[in-house]
C-alpha positions in Angstrom: 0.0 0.0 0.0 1.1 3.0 -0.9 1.0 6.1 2.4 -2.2 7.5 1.7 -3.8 3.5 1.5 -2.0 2.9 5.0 -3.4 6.0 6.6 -6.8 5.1 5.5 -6.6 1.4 6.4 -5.1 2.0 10.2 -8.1 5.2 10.7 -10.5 2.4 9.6 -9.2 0.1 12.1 -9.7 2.3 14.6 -13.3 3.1 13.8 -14.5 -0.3 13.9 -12.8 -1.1 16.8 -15.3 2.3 18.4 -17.8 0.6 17.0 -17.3 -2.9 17.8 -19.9 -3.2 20.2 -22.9 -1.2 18.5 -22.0 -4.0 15.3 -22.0 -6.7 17.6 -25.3 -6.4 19.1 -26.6 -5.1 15.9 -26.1 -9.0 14.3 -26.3 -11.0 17.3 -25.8 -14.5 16.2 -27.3 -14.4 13.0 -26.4 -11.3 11.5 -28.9 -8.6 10.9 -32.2 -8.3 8.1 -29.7 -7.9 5.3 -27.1 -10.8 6.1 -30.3 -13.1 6.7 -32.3 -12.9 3.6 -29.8 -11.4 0.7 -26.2 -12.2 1.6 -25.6 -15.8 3.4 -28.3 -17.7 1.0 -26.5 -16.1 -1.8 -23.1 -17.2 -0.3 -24.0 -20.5 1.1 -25.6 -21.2 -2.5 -22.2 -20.1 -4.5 -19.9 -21.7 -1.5 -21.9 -25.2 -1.4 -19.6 -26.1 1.7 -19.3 -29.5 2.3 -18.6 -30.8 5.8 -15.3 -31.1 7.1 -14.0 -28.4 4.3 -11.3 -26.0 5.8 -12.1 -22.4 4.8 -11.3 -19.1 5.7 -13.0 -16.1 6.7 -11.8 -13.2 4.9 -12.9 -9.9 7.3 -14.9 -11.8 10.2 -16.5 -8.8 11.6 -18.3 -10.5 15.0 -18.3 -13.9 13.4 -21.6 -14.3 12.1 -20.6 -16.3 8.1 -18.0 -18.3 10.4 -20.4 -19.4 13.1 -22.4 -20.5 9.9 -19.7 -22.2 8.8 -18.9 -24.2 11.2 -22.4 -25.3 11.7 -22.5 -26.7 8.2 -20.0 -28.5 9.1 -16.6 -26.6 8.1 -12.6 -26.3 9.7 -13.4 -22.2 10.1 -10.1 -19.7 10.2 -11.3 -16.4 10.4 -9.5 -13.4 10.1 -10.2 -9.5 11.1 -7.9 -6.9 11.5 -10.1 -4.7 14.3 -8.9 -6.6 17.5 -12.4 -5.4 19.0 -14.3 -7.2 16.6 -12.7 -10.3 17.5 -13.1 -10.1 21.1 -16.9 -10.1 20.4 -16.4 -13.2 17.9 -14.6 -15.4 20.7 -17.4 -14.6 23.1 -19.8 -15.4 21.4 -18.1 -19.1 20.8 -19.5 -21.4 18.3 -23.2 -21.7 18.6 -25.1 -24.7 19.2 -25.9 -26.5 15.4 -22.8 -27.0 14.5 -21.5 -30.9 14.5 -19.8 -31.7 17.9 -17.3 -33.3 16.1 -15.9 -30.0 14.5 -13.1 -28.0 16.2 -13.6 -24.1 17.3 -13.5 -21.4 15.2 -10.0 -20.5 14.8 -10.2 -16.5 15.0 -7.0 -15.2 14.5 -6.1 -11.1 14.5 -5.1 -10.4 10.7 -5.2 -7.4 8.4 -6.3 -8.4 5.1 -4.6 -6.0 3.3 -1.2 -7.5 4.1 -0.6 -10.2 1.5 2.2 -12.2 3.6 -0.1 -11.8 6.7 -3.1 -13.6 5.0 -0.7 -15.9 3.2 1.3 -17.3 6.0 -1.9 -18.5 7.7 -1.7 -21.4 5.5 -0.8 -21.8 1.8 -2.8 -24.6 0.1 -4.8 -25.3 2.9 -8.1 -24.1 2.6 -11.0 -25.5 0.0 -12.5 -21.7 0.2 -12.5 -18.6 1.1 -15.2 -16.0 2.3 -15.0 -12.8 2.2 -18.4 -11.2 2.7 -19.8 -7.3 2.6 -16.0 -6.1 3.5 -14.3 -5.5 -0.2 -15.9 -1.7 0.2 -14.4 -1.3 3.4 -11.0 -2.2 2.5 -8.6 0.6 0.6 -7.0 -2.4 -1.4 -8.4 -5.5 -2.6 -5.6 -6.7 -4.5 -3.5 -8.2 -1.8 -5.8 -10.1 -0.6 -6.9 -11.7 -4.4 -3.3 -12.9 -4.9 -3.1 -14.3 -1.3 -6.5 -16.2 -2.1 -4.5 -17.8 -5.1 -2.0 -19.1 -3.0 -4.4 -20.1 0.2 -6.5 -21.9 -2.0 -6.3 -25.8 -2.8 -5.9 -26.3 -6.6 -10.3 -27.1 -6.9 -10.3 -24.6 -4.0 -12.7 -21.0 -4.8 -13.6 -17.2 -3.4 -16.8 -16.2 -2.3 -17.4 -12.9 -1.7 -20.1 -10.8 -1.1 -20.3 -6.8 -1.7 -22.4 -3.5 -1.8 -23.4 -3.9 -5.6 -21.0 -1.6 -7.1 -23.2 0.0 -9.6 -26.7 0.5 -7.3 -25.3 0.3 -4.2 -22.1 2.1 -3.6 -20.5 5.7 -2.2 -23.4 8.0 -3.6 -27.1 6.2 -4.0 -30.1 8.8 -3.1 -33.4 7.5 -2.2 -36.1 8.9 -4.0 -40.3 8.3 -3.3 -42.5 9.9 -5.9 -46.1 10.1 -6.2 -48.2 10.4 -9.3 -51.7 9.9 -10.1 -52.1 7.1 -12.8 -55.6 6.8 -14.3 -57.4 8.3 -11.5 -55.4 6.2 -8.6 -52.4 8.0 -6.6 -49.1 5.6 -6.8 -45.8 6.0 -5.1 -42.8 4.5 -6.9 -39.4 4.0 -5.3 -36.3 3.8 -6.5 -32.3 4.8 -6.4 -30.4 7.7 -8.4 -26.9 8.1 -8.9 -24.5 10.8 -9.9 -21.1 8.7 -10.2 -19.9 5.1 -11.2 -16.5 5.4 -12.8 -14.7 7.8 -10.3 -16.2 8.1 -6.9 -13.4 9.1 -4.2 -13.4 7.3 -0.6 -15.8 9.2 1.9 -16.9 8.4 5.0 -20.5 6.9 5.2 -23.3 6.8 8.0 -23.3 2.8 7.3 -26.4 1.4 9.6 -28.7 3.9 11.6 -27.9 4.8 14.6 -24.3 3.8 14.3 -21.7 5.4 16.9 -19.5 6.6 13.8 -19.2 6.5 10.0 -16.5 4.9 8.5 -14.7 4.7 4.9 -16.1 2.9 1.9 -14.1 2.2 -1.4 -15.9 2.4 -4.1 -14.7 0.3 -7.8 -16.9 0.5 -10.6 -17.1 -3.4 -11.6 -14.4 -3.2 -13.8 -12.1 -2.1 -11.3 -13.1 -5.0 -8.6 -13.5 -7.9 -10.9 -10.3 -6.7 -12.7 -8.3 -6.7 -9.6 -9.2 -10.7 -9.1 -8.3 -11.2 -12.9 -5.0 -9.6 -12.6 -4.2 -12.0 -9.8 -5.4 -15.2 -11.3 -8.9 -16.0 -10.9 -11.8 -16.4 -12.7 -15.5 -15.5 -12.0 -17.6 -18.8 -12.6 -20.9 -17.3 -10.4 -22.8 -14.4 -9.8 -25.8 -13.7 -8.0 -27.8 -10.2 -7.7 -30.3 -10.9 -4.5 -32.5 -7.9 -3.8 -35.8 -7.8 -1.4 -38.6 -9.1 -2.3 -42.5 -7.6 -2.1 -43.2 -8.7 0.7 -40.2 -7.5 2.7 -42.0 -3.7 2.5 -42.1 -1.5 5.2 -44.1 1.6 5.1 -42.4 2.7 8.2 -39.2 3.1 6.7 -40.5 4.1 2.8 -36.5 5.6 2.0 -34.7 1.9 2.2 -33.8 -1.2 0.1 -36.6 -3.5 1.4 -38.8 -0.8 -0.3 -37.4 -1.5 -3.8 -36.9 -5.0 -5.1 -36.1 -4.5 -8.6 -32.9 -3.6 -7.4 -30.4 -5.4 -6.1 -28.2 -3.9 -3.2 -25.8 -7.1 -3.0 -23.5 -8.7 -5.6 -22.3 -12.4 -4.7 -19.8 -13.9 -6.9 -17.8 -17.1 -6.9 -14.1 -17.1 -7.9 -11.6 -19.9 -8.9 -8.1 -20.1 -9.5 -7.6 -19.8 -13.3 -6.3 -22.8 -15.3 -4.1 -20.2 -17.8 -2.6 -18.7 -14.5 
């Protein structure tokens, strides 16, 4: 990383270690509205984890994908570089589901934008990765696609999950508008956006009610899928999961469960490329 990257990377640290706690008991065990219904089906559907896989859990946060791991049956490794965050992982343990017969999460304090960090916690060990709603958060992203090439076994693959870089990213507005159509009043919902290709890092409000903002990174698709290319990988999945009808809450009209013709999550699948 270059000094401006590093700077960035080590004030994000330090704002989701302030945070920790309010993320913590904003997913509890399961992970909040979001992780439940759009971004583990996706993942569990694109990671088709088989028990007793070993896989590793690119940007833990509190622990919720690796929990879910490791009741489906997987060796978990997970990985977080906010030492707070991890504390609230480990004490929350691995919850009841998971086969008695698996081991305990392995949490372990890493910074994922270190490729010798993430790399030394085990080269050709892992079946898959995870990395899930944490590619925005991080300043670089292609450290940790080259160490994924390296972690993975040769049939091993990526899963990651993301804010969906073109509907979802540094600069949506919300928008309600009512018309009258044919004599009845109708309110349609929606997103606009004012930049795709060059959108600087800012620092967002993230969930409501959160203690502090912190920074997103924002790559137009090109950019992020192009950074997996250039270290090897291919994209063999992609999913687009968005709310459905009957997710709507009139309580909150200005938010994604108010608009499900568009998707606020991309899932994709990467493997190691055979013309690597």
């Amino acid at each position: 990383m270059n000094a401006q990257d590093q700077q960035l990377n080590e004030e994000g640290r330090a704002l989701w270690d302030q945070k920790a706690a309010f993320w913590d008991e904003m997913h509890g065990d399961d992970g909040n509205r979001f992780h439940r219904r759009l971004i583990s089906p996706s993942v569990e559907r694109l990671l088709a984890l088989q028990e007793g896989e070993h896989v590793l859990d690119v940007a833990c946060g509190n622990g919720v994908m690796a929990r879910r791991m490791a009741a489906l049956g997987g060796q978990v490794t997970a990985v977080d570089f906010s030492a707070a965050l991890l504390d609230r992982a480990r004490q929350r343990g691995q919850v009841a589901g998971a086969p008695s017969a698996s081991p305990p999460i392995d949490y372990r304090l890493v910074d994922c934008t270190d490729e010798a960090a993430l790399v030394g916690i085990g080269a050709g060990t892992f079946d898959a990765v995870v990395c899930t709603m944490a590619l925005m958060d991080m300043p670089v992203i292609a450290p940790l696609f080259r160490a994924a090439t390296r972690l993975l076994k040769p049939a091993g693959r990526l899963v990651f999950a993301t804010a969906h870089p073109t509907f979802n990213s540094n600069n949506p507005t919300f928008y309600a508008e009512m018309s009258d159509h044919d004599g009845k009043i109708v309110v349609e919902r929606g997103v606009k956006l004012k930049g795709y290709l060059q959108v600087p890092p800012v620092k967002g409000a993230g969930s409501p009610n959160e203690p502090n903002p912190h920074y997103y990174f924002h790559r137009p698709l090109h950019e992020l899928l192009g950074a997996a290319f250039a270290a090897g990988l291919m994209l063999d999945a992609l999913e687009e999961p968005a709310f459905g009808v009957e997710d709507a809450d009139p309580t909150r009209p200005l938010t994604w469960l108010n608009i499900p013709q568009i998707s606020p999550i991309m899932v994709g699948r990467l493997r190691v490329s055979s013309l690597a």
